[in-house]
C-alpha beads as a LAMMPS data file, in Angstrom:
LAMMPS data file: protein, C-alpha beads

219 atoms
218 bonds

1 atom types
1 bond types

-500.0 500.0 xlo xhi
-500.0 500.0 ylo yhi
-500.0 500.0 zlo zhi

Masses

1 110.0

Atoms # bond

1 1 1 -2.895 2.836 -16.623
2 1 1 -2.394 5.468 -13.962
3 1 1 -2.208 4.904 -10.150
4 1 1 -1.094 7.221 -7.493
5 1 1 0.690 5.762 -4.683
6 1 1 0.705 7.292 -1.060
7 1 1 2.474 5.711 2.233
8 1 1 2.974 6.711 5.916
9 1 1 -0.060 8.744 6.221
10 1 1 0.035 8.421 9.985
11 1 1 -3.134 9.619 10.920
12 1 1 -3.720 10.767 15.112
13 1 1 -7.331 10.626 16.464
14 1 1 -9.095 14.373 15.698
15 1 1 -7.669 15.751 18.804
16 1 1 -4.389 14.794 18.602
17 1 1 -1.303 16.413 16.885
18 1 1 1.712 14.800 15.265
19 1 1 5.020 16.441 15.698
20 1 1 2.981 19.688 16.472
21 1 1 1.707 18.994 13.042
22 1 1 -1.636 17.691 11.780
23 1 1 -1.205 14.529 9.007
24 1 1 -5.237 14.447 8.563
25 1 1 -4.604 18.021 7.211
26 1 1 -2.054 16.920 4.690
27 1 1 -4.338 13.441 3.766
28 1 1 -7.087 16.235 2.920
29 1 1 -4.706 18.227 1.039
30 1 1 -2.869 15.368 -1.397
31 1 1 -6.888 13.990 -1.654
32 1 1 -7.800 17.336 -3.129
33 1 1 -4.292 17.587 -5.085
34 1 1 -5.229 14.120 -6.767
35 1 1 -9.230 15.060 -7.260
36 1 1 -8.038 18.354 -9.100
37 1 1 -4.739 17.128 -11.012
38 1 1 -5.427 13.645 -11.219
39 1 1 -8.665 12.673 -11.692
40 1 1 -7.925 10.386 -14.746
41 1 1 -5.743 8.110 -12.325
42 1 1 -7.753 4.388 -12.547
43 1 1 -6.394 3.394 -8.732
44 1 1 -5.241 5.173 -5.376
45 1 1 -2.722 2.697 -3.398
46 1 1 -2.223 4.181 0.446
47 1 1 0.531 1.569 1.487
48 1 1 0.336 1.202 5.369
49 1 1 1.163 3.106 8.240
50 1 1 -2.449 4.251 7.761
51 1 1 -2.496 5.631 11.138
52 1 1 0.357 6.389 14.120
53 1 1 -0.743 4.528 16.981
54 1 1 -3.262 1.904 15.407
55 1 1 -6.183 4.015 16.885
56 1 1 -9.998 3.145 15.704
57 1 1 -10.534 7.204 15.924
58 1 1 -7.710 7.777 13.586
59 1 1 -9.466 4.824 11.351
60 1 1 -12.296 6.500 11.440
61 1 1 -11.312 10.211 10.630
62 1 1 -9.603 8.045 7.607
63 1 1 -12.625 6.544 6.594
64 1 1 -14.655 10.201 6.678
65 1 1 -11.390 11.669 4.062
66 1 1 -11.536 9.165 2.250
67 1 1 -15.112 9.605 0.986
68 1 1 -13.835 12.317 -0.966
69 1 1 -11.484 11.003 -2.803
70 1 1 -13.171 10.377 -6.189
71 1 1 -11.125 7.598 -7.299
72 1 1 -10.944 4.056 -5.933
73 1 1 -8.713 3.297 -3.486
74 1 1 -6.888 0.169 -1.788
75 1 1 -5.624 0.396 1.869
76 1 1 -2.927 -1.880 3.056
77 1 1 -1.000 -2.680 6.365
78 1 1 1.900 -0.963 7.669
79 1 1 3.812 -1.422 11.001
80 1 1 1.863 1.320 12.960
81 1 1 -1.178 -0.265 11.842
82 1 1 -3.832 -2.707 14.032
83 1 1 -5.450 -4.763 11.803
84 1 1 -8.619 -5.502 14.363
85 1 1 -9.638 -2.181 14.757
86 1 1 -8.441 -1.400 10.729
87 1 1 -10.602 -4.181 9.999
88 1 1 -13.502 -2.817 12.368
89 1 1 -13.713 0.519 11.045
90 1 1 -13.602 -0.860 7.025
91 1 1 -15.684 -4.294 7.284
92 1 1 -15.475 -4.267 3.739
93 1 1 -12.109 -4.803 3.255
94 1 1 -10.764 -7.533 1.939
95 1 1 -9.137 -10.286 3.458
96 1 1 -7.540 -13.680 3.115
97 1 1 -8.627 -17.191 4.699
98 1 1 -6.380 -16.050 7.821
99 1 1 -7.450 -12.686 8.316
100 1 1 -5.014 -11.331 6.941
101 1 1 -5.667 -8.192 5.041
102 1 1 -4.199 -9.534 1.585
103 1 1 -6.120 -9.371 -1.424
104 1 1 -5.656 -8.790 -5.087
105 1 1 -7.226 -5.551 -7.382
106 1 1 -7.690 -6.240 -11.235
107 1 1 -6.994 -3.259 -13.508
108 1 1 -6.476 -2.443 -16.709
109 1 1 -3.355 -2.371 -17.057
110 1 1 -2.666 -5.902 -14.852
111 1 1 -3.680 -7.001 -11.542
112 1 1 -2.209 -5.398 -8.052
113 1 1 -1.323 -7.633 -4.907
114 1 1 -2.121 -6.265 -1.715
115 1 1 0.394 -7.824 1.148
116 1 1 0.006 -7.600 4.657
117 1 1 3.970 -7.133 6.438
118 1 1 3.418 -6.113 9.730
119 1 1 4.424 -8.176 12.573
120 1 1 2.597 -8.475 15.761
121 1 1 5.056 -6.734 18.455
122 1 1 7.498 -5.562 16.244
123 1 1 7.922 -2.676 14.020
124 1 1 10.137 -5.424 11.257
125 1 1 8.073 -6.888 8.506
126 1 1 7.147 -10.304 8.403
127 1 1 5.504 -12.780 5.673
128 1 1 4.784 -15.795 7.249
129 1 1 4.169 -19.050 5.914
130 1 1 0.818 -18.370 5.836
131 1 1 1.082 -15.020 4.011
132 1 1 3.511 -16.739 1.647
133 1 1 1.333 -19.363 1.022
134 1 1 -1.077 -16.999 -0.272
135 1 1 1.003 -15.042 -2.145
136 1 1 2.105 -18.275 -4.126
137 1 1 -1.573 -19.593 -4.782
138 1 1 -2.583 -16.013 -5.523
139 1 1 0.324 -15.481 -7.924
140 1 1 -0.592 -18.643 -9.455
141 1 1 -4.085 -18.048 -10.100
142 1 1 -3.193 -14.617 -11.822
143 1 1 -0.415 -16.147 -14.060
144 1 1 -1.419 -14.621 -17.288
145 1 1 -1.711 -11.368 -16.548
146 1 1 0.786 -8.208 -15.577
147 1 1 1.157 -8.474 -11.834
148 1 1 1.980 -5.214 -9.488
149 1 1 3.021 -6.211 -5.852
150 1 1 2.166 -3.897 -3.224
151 1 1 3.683 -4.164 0.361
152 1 1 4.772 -1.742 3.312
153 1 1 8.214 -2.696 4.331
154 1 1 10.919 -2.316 1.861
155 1 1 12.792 -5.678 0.631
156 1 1 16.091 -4.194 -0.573
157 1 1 18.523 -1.540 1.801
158 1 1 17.643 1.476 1.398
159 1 1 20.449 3.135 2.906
160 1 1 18.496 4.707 5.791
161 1 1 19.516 2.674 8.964
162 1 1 16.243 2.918 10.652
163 1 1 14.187 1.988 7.765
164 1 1 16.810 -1.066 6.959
165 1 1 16.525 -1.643 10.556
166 1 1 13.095 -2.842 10.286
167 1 1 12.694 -4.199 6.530
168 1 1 10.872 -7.357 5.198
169 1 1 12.570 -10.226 7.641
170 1 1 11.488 -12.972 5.042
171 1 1 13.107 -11.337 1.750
172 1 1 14.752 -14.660 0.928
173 1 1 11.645 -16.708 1.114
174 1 1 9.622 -13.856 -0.450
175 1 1 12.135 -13.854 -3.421
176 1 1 11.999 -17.593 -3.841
177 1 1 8.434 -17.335 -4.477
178 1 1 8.053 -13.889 -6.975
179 1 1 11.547 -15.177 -8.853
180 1 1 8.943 -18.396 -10.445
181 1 1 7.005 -15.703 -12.071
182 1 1 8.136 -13.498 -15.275
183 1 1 5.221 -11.436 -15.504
184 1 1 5.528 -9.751 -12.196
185 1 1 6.202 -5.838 -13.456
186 1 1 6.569 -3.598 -10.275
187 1 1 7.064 -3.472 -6.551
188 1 1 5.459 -0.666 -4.487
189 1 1 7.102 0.061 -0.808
190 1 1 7.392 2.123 1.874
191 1 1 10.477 4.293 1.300
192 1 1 8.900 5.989 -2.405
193 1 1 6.804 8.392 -0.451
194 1 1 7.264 9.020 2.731
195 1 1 4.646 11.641 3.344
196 1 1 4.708 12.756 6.843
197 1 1 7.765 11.603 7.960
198 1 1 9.237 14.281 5.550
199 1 1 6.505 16.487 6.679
200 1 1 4.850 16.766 3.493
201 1 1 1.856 15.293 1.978
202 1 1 3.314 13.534 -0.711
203 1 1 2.144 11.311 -3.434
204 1 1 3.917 9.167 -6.016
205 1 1 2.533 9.046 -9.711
206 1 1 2.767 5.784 -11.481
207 1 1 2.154 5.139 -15.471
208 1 1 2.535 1.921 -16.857
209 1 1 4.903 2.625 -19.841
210 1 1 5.451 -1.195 -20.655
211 1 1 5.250 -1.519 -24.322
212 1 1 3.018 -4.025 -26.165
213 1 1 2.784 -5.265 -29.305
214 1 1 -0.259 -3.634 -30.889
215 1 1 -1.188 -1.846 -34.441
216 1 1 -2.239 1.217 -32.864
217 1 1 -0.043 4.386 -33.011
218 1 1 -1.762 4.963 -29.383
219 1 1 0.770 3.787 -26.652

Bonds

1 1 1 2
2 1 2 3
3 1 3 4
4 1 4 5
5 1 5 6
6 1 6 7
7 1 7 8
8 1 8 9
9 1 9 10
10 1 10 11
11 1 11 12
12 1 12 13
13 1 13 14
14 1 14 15
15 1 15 16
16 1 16 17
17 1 17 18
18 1 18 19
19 1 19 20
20 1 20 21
21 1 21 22
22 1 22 23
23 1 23 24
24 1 24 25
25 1 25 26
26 1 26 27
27 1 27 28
28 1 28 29
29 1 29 30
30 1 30 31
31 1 31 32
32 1 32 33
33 1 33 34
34 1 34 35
35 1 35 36
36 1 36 37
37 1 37 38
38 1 38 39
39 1 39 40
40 1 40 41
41 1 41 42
42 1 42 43
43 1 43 44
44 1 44 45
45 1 45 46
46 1 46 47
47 1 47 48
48 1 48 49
49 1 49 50
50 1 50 51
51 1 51 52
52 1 52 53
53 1 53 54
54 1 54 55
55 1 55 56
56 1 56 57
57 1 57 58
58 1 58 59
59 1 59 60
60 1 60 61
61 1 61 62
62 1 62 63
63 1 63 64
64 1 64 65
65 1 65 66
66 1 66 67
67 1 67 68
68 1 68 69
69 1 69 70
70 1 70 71
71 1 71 72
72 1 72 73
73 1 73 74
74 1 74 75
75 1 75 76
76 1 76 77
77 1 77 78
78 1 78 79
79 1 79 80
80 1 80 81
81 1 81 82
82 1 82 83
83 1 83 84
84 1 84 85
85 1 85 86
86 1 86 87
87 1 87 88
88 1 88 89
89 1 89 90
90 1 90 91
91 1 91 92
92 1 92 93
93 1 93 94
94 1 94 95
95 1 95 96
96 1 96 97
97 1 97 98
98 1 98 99
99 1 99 100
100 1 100 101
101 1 101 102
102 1 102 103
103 1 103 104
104 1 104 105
105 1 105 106
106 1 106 107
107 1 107 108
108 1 108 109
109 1 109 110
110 1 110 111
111 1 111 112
112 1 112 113
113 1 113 114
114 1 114 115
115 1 115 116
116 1 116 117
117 1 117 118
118 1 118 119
119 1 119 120
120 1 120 121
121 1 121 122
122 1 122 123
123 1 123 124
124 1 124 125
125 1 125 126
126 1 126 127
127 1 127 128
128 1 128 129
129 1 129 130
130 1 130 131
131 1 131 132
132 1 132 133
133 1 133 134
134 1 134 135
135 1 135 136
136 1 136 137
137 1 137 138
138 1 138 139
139 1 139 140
140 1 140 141
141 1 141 142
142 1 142 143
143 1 143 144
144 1 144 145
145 1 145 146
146 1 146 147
147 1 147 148
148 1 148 149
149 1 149 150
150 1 150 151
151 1 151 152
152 1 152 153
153 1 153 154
154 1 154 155
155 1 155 156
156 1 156 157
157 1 157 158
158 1 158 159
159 1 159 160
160 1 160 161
161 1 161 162
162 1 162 163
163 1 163 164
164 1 164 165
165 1 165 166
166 1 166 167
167 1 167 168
168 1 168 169
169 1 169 170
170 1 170 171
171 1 171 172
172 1 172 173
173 1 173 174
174 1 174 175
175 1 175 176
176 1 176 177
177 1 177 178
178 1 178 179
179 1 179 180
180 1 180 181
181 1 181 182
182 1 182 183
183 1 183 184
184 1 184 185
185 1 185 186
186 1 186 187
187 1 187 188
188 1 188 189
189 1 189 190
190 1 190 191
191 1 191 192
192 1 192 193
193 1 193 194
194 1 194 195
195 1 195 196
196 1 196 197
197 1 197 198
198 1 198 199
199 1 199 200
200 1 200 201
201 1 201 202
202 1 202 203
203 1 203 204
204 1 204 205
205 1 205 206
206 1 206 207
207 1 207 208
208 1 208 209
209 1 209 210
210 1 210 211
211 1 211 212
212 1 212 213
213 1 213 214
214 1 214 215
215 1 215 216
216 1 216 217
217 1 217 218
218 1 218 219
């Protein structure tokens, strides 16, 4: 199983600039990086901070990229992110019984847990009991099977203030809930690829080396 990872894509409405830079430019660029280089990758995970100021423009020039990206992809929430006009622009997303946009992707190589962190009116991350609760039944309900959690705020110090600053609030009752389960193989976060904050489109390659027992010589 191969996935590619990107984060922080912090996409401005067309007629806006970053920084004096363009992120929709980069997007494009890491899209056609991954269509040319990468094409045998199963799943594309873009872990929040989809767009800088939660814009439905910026949603929208999202949605128009991503149509060329020729693998399939699974958004998430990030701190910069509104989830109503998110969840305008890409209807089809998934979401839990609270609106929340949670949901889980099977693959391959195990299933992948979408989490939605941000926090209404903060830049912190939050899981509330609600989220929490869903993460439990949803771990539950996927207990025999390799399980990938994906989520935008870190939930260990990273060592950069501002980004410890504003990490997962609810680690403790997070980790009370993922410690019950043994077949939980990965976390995905923020800080692996921060692509336009380092002012770079960036993108993190993932293989799932875990080995099985099998009486193949094929790993």
């Amino acid at each position: 199983m191969k996935i590619i990872h990107l984060t922080d894509l912090h996409l401005v409405a067309p007629t806006r600039k970053l920084f004096a830079l363009d992120p929709l430019e980069h997007f494009k660029a890491a899209i056609a990086s991954i269509n040319l280089n990468h094409f045998d990758a199963e799943l594309v995970l873009i872990s929040g901070d989809l767009v800088d100021q939660g814009e439905t423009e910026a949603y929208i020039a999202l949605k128009e990229a991503l149509k060329s990206l020729k693998i399939p992809y699974a958004l998430g929430m990030g701190n910069h992110d509104n989830r109503a006009h998110l969840q305008s622009v890409f209807p089809e997303l998934p979401q839990d019984d609270n609106g929340f946009v949670q949901y889980a992707i099977k693959t391959s190589g195990g299933t992948f847990i979408m989490l939605d962190t941000a926090k209404e009116g903060s830049h912190a991350g939050e899981l509330c009991t609600k989220r929490l609760a869903w993460l439990s039944h949803t771990l539950e309900k996927h207990s025999d099977q390799d399980i990938f959690i994906v989520l935008h705020h870190p939930t260990v110090e990273t060592g950069i203030r501002f980004m410890d600053s504003i990490k997962l609030q609810d680690v403790e009752a997070f980790a009370n809930i993922v410690k019950k389960h043994n077949n939980i193989r990965h976390l995905f976060f923020w800080p692996r690829t921060p692509a336009n904050h380092w002012k770079l489109a960036r993108y993190f390659i993932f293989i799932n080396a875990l080995i099985k027992p099998s009486s193949s010589s094929e790993p």
